[in-house]
Every structure is written in structure tokens, then in C-alpha cells.
C-alpha positions as CSV (number, residue, x, y, z in Angstrom):
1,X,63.2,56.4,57.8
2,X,59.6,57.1,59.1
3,X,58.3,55.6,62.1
4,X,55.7,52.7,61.8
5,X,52.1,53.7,60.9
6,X,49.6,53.7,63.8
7,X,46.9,51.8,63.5
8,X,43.6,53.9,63.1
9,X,41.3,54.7,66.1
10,X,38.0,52.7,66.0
11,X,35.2,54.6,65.8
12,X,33.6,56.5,68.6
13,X,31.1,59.0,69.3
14,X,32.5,63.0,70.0
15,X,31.5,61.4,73.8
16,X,33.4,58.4,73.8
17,X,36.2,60.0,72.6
18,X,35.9,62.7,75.4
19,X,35.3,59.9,77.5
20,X,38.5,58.1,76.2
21,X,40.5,61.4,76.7
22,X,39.6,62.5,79.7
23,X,40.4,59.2,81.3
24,X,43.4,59.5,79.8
25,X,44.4,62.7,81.6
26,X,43.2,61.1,84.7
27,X,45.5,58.4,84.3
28,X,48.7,60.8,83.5
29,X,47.8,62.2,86.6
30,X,48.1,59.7,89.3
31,X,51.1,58.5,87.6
32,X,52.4,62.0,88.5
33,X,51.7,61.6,91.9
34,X,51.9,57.7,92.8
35,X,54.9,57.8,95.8
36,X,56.5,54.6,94.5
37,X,57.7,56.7,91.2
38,X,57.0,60.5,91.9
39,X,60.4,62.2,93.2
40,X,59.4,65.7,93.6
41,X,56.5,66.7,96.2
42,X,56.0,70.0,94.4
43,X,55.2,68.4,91.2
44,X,53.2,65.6,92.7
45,X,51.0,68.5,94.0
46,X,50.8,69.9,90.9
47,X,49.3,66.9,89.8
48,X,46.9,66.4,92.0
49,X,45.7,69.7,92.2
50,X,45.2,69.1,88.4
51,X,43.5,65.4,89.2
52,X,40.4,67.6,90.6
53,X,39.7,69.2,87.4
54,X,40.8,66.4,85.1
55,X,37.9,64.0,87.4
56,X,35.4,66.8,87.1
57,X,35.6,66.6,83.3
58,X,35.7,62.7,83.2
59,X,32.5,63.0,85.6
60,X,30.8,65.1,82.6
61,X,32.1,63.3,79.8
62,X,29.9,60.4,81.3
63,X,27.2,62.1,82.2
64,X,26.6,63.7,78.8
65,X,27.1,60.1,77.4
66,X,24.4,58.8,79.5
67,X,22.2,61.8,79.0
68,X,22.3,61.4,75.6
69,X,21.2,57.7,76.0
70,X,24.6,55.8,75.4
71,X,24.1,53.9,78.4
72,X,26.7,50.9,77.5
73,X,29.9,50.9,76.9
74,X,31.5,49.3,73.8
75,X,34.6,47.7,76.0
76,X,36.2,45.8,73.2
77,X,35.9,49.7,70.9
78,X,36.9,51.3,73.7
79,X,40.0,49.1,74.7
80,X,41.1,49.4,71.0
81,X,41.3,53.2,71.2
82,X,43.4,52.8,74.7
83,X,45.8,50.7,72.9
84,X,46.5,53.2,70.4
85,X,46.3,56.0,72.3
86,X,49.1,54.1,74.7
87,X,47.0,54.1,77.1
88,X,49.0,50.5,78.0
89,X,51.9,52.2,78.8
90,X,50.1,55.4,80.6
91,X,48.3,53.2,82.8
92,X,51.3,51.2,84.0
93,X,52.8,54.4,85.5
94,X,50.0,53.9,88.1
95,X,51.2,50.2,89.5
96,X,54.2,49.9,92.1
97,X,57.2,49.0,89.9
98,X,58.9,45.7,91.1
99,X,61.2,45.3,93.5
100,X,64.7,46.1,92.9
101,X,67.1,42.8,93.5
102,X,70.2,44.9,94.1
């Protein structure tokens, strides 16, 4: 049996979608290192070492978009790529997880 179709991603421009991904990266990456869920410090270090260059390329991504005049951003298009992208679930790793009641 195949797994479920994805939905398609909405249209963006090649600097939305850089946008979109390098946000992306930046989110895996403090979910790497946030202390409530990280259990290594050699990997949490990793990740922020990587954070640095995965900012730096989120930085550009916007500043190409607004050199090139996309100076608003479509939230509701935007969003819609998150969600299929599982950006939902990627971002979560960021929050504290709730208490355990053990």
C-alpha cells in the first residue's frame, strides 16, 4: 500500500521558496539544541555551530527577496507550504514539552 498523496506546494517564487527552506533549517536547528529535549552537548554544538550559517542564508534569502521588490509576504501562501513541508511538527521541537505527571 502507498502512503497518502501530499498535497501540492502553493506556488512561490525561487525566493520564497529559499525563504521557506532556509527557515526551515533554522528551525531543525534550535530543535537540535533547545535544553528541554537536546541530550547530547556535542551534538547540541554541532547544531549551533550550524545555526550561524543556516541564519546567514535565511538573512540573504530575505534580502534578495526584498531587493528584488517582494517586499510583502504572502502569509496565508507561505503557511500553506510550512504545512506541507511539516513545518508544524519541525517547529514544535522548539517549545518545552509538558511536564511529566509521573
Amino acid at each position: 500500500m502507498l502512503p497518502p498523496e501530499l498535497p501540492p506546494l502553493p506556488a512561490l517564487t525561487r525566493a520564497e521558496s529559499e525563504f521557506i527552506d532556509c527557515w526551515l533549517e533554522v528551525v531543525d536547528q534550535l530543535g537540535r539544541i533547545n535544553p528541554a529535549r537536546a541530550t547530547r552537548t556535542y551534538g547540541a554544538l554541532r547544531a549551533a555551530q550550524a545555526l550561524a550559517v543556516r541564519a546567514a542564508a535565511l538573512r540573504d534569502a530575505l534580502a534578495l527577496m526584498h531587493a528584488r521588490g517582494e517586499n510583502e509576504l504572502h502569509t496565508p501562501t507561505l503557511a500553506r507550504a510550512l504545512r506541507v513541508l511539516d513545518g508544524e511538527r519541525r517547529a514544535a521541537r522548539i517549545t518545552v514539552p509538558p511536564e511529566s505527571t509521573s
